[in-house]
TIVEX-512139 format. One record per residue (C-alpha): x, y, z; residue number from 0; residue in one letter. Coordinates in steps of 0.02 Angstrom, whole numbers, plus 32768, in hexadecimal, padded with zeros to 4 digits. Example, Ala and Ser with C-alpha at 12.3 -4.5 7.8 and 13.67 -1.06 7.14 Angstrom:
// residues 2
     xx     yy     zz   num   residuo
   8267   7F1F   8186     0         A
   82AC   7FCB   8165     1         S
//
This chain:
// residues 452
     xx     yy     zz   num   residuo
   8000   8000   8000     0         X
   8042   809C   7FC7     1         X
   8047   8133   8057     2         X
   8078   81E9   806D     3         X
   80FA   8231   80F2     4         X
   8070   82A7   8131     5         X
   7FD5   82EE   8103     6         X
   7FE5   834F   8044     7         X
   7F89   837E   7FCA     8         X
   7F3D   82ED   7F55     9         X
   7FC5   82AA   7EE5    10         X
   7FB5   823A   7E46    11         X
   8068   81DB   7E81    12         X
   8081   819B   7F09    13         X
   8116   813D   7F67    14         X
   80FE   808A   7F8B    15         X
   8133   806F   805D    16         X
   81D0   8003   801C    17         X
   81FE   80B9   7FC8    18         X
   81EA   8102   8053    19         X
   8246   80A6   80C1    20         X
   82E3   809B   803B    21         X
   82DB   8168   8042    22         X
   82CB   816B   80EC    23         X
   8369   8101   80F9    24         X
   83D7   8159   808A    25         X
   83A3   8208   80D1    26         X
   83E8   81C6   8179    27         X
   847A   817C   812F    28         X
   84A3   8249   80E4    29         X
   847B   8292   817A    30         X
   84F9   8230   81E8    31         X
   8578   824A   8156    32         X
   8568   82EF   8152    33         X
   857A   82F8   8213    34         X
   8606   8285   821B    35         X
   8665   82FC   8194    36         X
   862D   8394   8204    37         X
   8686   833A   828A    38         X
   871B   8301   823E    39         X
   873F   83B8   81FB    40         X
   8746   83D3   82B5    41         X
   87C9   837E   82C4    42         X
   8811   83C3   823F    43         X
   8810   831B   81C5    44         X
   87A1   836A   815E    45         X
   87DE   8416   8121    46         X
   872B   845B   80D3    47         X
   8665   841F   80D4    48         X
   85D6   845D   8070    49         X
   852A   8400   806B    50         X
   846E   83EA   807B    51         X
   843F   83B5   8120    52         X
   8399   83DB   811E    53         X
   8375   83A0   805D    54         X
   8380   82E0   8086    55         X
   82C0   82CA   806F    56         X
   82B0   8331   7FDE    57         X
   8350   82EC   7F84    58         X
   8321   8235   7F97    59         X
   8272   8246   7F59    60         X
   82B2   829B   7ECE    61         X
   831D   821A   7EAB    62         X
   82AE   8197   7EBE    63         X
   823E   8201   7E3A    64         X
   82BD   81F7   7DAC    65         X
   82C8   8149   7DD8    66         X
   8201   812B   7DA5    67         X
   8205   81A6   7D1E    68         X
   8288   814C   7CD0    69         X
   8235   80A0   7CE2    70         X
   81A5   80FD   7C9A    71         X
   8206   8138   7C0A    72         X
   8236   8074   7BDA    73         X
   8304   8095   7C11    74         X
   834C   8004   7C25    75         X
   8384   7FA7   7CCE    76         X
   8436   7FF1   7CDA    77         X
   8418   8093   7C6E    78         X
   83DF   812E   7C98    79         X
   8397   81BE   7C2A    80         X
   8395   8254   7C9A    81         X
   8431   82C5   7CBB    82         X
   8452   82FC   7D69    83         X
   84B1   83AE   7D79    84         X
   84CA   83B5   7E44    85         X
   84FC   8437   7EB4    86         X
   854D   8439   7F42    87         X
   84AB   8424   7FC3    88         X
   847F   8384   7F5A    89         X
   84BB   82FE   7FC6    90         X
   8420   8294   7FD7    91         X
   83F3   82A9   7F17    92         X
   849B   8270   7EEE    93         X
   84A4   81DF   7F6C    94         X
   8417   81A7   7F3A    95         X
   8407   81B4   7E93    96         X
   84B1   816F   7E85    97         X
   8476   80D8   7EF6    98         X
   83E8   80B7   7E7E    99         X
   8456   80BA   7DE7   100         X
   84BE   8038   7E2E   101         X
   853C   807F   7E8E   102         X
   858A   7FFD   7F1C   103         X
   85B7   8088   7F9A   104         X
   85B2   814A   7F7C   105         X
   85D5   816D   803F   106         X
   8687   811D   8018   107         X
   8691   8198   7F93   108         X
   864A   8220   7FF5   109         X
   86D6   8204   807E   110         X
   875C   81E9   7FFB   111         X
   8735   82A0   7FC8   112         X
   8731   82E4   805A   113         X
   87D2   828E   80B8   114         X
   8826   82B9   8004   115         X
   8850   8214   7FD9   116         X
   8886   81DB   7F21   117         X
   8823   8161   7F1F   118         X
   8796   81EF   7F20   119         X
   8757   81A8   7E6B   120         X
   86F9   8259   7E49   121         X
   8797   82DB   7E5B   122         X
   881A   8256   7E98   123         X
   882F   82B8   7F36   124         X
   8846   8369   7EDC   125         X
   87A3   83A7   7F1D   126         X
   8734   83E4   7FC4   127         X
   86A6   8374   7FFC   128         X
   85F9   8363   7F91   129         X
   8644   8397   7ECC   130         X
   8606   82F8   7EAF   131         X
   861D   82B7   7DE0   132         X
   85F1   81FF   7DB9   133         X
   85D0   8219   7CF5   134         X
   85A8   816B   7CD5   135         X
   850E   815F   7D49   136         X
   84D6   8205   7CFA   137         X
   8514   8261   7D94   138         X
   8576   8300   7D40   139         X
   85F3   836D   7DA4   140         X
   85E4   83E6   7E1E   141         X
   8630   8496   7E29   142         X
   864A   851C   7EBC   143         X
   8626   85B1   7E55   144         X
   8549   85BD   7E74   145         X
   84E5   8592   7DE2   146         X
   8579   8555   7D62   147         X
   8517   84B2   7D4E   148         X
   8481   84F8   7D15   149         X
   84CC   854A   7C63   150         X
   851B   8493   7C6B   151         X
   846D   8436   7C78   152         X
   8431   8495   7BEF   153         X
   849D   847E   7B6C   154         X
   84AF   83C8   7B94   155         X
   83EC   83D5   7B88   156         X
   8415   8421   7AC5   157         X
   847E   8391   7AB3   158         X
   83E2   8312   7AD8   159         X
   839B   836B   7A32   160         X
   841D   836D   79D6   161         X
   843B   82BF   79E5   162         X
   8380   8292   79D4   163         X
   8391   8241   7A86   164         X
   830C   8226   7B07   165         X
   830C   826C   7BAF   166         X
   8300   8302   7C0C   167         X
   8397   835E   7C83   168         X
   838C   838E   7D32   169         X
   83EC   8430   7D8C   170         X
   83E8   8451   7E4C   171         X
   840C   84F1   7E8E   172         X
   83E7   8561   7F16   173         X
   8364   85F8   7F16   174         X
   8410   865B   7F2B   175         X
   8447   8620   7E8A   176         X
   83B9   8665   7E34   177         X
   8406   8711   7E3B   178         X
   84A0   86E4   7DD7   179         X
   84B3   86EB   7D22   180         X
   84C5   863A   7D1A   181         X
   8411   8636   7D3E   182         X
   83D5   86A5   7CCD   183         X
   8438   866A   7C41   184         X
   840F   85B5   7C5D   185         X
   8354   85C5   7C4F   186         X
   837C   8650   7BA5   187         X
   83BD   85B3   7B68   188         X
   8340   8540   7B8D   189         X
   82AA   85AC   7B63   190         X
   82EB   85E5   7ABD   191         X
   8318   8529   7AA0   192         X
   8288   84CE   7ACF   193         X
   82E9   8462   7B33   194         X
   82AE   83D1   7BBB   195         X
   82FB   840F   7C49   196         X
   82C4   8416   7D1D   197         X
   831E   849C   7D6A   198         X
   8309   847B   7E3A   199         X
   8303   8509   7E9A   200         X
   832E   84D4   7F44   201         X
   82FB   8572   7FA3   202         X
   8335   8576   806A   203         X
   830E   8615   8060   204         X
   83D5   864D   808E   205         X
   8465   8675   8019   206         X
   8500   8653   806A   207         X
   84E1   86DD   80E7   208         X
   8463   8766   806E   209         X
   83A5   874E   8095   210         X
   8328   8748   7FF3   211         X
   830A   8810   8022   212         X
   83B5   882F   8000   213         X
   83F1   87B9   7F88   214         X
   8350   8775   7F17   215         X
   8331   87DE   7E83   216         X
   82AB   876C   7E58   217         X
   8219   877F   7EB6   218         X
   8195   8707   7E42   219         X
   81E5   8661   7E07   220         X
   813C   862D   7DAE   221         X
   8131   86E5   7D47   222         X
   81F8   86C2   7D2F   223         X
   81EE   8610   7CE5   224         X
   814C   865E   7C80   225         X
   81B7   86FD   7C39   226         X
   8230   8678   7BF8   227         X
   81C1   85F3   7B9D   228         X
   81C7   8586   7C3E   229         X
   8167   8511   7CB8   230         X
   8144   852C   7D6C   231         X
   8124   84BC   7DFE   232         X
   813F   84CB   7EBA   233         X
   8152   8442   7F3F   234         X
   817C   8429   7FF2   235         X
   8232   83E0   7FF9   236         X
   81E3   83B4   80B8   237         X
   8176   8320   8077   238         X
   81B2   829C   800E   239         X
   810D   8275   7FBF   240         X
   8105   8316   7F75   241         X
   8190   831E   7F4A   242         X
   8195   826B   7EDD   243         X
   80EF   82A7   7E81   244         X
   8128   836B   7E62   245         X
   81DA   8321   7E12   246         X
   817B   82A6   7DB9   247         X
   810A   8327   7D75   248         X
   818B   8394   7D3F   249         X
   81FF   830E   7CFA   250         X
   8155   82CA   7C84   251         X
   813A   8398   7C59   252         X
   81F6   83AA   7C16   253         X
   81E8   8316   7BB0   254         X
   8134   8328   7B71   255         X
   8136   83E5   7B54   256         X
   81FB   83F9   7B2B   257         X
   81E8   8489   7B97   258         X
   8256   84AA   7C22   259         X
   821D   84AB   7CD1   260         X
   8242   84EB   7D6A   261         X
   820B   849C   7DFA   262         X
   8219   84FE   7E9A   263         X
   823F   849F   7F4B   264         X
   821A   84E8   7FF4   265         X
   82AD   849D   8068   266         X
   831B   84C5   80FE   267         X
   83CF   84EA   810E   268         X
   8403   848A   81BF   269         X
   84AB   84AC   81C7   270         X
   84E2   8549   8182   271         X
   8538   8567   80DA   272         X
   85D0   8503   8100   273         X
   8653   84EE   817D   274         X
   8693   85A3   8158   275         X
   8603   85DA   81C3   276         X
   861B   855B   824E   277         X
   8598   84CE   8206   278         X
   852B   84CE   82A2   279         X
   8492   846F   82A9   280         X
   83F4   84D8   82BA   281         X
   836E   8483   833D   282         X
   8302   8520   830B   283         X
   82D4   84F7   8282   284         X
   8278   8462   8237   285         X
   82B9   83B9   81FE   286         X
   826A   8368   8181   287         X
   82CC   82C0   81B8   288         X
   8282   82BB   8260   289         X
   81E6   82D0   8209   290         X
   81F4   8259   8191   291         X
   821B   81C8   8219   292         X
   8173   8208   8281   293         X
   8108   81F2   81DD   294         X
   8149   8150   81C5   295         X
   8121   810D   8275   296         X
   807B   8169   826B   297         X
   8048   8103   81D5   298         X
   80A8   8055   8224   299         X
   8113   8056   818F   300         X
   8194   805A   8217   301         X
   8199   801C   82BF   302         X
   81C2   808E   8369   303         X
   827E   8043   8363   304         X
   82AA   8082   82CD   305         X
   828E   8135   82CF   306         X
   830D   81B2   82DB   307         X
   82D3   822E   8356   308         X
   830C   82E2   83BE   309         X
   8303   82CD   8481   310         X
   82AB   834D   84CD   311         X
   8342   8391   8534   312         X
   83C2   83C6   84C0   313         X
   846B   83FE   84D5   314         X
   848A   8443   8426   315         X
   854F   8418   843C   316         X
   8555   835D   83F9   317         X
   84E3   834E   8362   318         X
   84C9   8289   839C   319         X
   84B7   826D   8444   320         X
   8411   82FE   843F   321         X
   83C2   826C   83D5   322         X
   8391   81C8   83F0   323         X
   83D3   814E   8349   324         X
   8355   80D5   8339   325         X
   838A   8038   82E6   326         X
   838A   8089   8237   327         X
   840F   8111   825B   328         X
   8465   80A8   82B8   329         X
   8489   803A   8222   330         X
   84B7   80E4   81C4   331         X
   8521   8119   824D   332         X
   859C   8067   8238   333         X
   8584   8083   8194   334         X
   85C8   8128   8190   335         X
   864D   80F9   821A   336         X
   868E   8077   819B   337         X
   8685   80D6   810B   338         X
   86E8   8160   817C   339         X
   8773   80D9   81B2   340         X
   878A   809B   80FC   341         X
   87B0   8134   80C0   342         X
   882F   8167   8133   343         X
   889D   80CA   8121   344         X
   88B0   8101   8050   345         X
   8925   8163   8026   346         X
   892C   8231   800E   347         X
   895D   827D   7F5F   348         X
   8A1F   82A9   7F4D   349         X
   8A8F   8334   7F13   350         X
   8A8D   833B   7E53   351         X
   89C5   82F6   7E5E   352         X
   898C   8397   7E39   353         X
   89D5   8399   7D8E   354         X
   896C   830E   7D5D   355         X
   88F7   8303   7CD9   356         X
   8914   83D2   7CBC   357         X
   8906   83C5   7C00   358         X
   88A2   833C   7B99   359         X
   8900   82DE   7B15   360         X
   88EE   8331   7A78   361         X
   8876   82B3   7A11   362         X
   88C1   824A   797F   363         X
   8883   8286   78E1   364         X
   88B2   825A   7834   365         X
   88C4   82ED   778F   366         X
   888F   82E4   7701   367         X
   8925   82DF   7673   368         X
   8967   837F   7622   369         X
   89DE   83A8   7596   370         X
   8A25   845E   7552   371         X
   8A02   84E6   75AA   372         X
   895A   855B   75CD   373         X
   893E   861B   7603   374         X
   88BB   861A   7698   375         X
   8897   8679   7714   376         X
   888C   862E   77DA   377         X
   87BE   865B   77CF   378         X
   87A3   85F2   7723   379         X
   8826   8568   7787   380         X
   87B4   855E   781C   381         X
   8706   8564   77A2   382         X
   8757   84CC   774E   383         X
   8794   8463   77EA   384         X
   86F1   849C   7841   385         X
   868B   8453   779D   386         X
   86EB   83B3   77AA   387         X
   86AD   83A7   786C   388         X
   8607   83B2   7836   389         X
   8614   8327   779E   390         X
   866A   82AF   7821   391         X
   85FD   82A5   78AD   392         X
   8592   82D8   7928   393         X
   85CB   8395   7949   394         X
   855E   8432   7963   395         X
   858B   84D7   7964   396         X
   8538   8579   79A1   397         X
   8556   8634   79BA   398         X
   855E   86E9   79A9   399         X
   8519   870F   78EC   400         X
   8568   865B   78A7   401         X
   84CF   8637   7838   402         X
   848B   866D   7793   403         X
   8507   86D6   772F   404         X
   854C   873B   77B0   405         X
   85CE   86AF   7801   406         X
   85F8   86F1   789E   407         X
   8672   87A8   78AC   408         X
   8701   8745   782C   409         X
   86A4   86DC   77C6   410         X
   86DA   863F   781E   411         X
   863A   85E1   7803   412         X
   85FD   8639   7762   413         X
   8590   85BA   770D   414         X
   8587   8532   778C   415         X
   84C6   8546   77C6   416         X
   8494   853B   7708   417         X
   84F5   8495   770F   418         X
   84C3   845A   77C3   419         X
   8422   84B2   77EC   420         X
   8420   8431   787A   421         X
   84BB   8441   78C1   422         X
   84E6   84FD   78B7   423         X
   8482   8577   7911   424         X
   8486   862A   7956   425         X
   8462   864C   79FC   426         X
   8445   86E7   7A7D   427         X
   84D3   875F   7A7F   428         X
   850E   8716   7B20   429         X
   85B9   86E2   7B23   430         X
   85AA   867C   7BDE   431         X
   8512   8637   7B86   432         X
   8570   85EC   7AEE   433         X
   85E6   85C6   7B47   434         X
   85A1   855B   7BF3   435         X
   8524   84EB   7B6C   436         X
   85A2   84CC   7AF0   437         X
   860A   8475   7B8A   438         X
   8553   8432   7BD2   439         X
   8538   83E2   7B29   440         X
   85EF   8398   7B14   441         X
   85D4   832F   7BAE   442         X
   8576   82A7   7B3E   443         X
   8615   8248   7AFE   444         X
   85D2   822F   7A4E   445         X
   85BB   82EC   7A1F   446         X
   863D   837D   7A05   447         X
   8608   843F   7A23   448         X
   864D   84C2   79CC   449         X
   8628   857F   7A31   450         X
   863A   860F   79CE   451         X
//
């Protein structure tokens, strides 16, 4: 029998109480990873943390909605169809979407990241905690600099057309992010494109340290996404059921419409921004967790042993002992504890590591056969080279004034959109814009992007 977390408004989807229990499982395991990370920057193991405590209901329902729309969708056991651009904050999403998609143990990895271990398989040690990348269960990388992934997710979005794939892409970022140009350029992209594309807005309400008074230009997310040939939807990031039917909803809207969508998730930030400001846990405010475990006992999904719970005399100086475990966390806590221990006993990066992998290896290509000599000039070089990319294979180009006669300032791509209507393109006069979805798009293996 399928139930909801807590009371909500009627939903068409709804998760089934063996979903329920999985999210509620995986939301514990984040939450004592990102507390034992807390505490091992303490002592000074760790040298940085950044994440979502607060987002572990929201990020596993999500999860678990790309999961169904995806079975929905006819992908494959072992396949997936939907992009993931992360942030930061998105340690349950990742987790669990990652755990879904097959991974064996992402709280290793998590731990490998943060201890700066080489064995780290997403930065090899070279990176703070949560800039997660696992490209090959559709989980692309993570970036400090707020709302980079979004320009990302839309061209990679493009690149689903392009390459007459299925599928939609999904972006998380924070309502600060919506005030960066990252923000505004990714949803230029995707309205002028048409694209299939959920951007999250995960909105604690908090940027860093700047309140939405200060720091939100945008005071209507709905007229927004409307101004820019967009979707919206809103959900409460506290209840998983919601949750699981909005994402679900917006997921089937991306792909049915080809119309991007931004879907707009009321959440808390538990622990401040990141260690920078002391990452301490607010009791004020609350947890979503806590309530998730109390709507599962209510509905005896659950039984009274289980549940993670506050005690009502709190000392608000050791994040653990002012709770009770239950059986469940205290599973995730060994868990963790193991995953912790592991990672310490592989070994650190050394000197000369950081030299690694700073330039790609310039691909292997063959030329075509030449005799005598020939007057060109480097524009009519780069219009032929660029016309053999576009014979070869799957390559795309777009940019400032590159189609119909004109050919861009020099002429470089002079004729090409008369040859490849499909492939060559102008777009806004927004160079961060060109730019961010040309590398977006180049993240499917089989395609090549050309920016101009």
């Amino acid at each position: 029998m399928a139930r909801k977390t807590r009371p909500t408004a009627q939903v068409p989807d709804l998760l089934t109480d063996g979903q329920m229990v999985h999210a509620y499982r995986v939301g514990l395991r984040v939450r004592a990873a990102i507390s034992q990370c807390v505490l091992e920057m303490r002592k000074g193991l760790v040298r940085f943390w950044i994440g979502g405590p607060g987002e572990e209901v929201h990020g596993t329902a999500t999860a678990l909605a790309i999961q169904q729309f995806e079975v929905e969708d006819g992908v494959p056991e072992g396949s997936w169809s939907t992009a993931f651009f992360p942030h930061y904050r998105s340690d349950a999403l990742a987790t669990m979407l990652a755990e879904l998609r097959g991974h064996p143990n992402f709280t290793l990895d998590y731990f490998r990241q943060a201890l700066s271990r080489v064995t780290d398989p997403m930065s090899r040690g070279r990176q703070m905690v949560m800039h997660v990348c696992d490209v090959d269960r559709g989980i692309m990388p993570a970036q400090s600099p707020l709302g980079m992934n979004l320009s990302k997710a839309a061209g990679y979005s493009k690149g689903l057309k392009v390459l007459r794939k299925p599928g939609v892409t999904v972006a998380v970022c924070g309502d600060g992010s919506t005030a960066t140009s990252d923000f505004h350029e990714a949803c230029s992209a995707a309205g002028l494109w048409k694209l299939p594309m959920v951007i999250i807005i995960t909105d604690n309400e908090i940027a860093i340290s700047v309140t939405p008074n200060e720091g939100r230009p945008i005071k209507d997310y709905a007229a927004y996404a409307k101004a820019f040939n967009g979707h919206y939807i809103s959900c409460d990031g506290f209840d998983a059921a919601e949750t699981y039917a909005k994402t679900i909803e917006a997921l089937r809207h991306a792909r049915d419409n080809q119309q991007f969508v931004l879907l707009h998730a009321r959440v808390p930030r538990l622990r401040g921004h990141s260690s920078s400001d002391g990452a301490v846990f607010r009791y004020d405010l609350r947890d979503p967790l806590l309530e998730m475990g109390e709507s599962l006992l209510a509905a005896r999904i659950i039984g009274e042993k289980a549940v993670f719970k506050r005690k009502k005399k709190v000392s608000q100086k050791d994040y653990f002992e002012d709770h009770i475990d239950g059986t469940l966390m205290a599973a995730a806590r060994q868990e963790t504890r193991e995953a912790v221990e592991q990672a310490r006993a592989e070994p650190a990066p050394q000197p000369g590591d950081e030299h690694l992998w700073t330039h790609p290896e310039y691909p292997d290509c063959d030329e075509p056969t030449h005799e005598g000599t020939t007057g060109v000039q480097i524009n009519e070089a780069l219009n032929l080279c660029l016309q053999r990319m576009l014979e070869e294979g799957p390559t795309c180009m777009w940019g400032q004034d590159i189609a119909g006669d004109k050919g861009g300032v020099f002429k470089v791509t002079r004729g090409l959109a008369s040859r490849y209507p499909d492939k060559v393109q102008n777009a806004p006069i927004n160079e961060p814009l060109i730019v961010g979805t040309a590398i977006g798009a180049a993240h499917h293996p089989d395609l090549r992007t050309v920016p101009e």
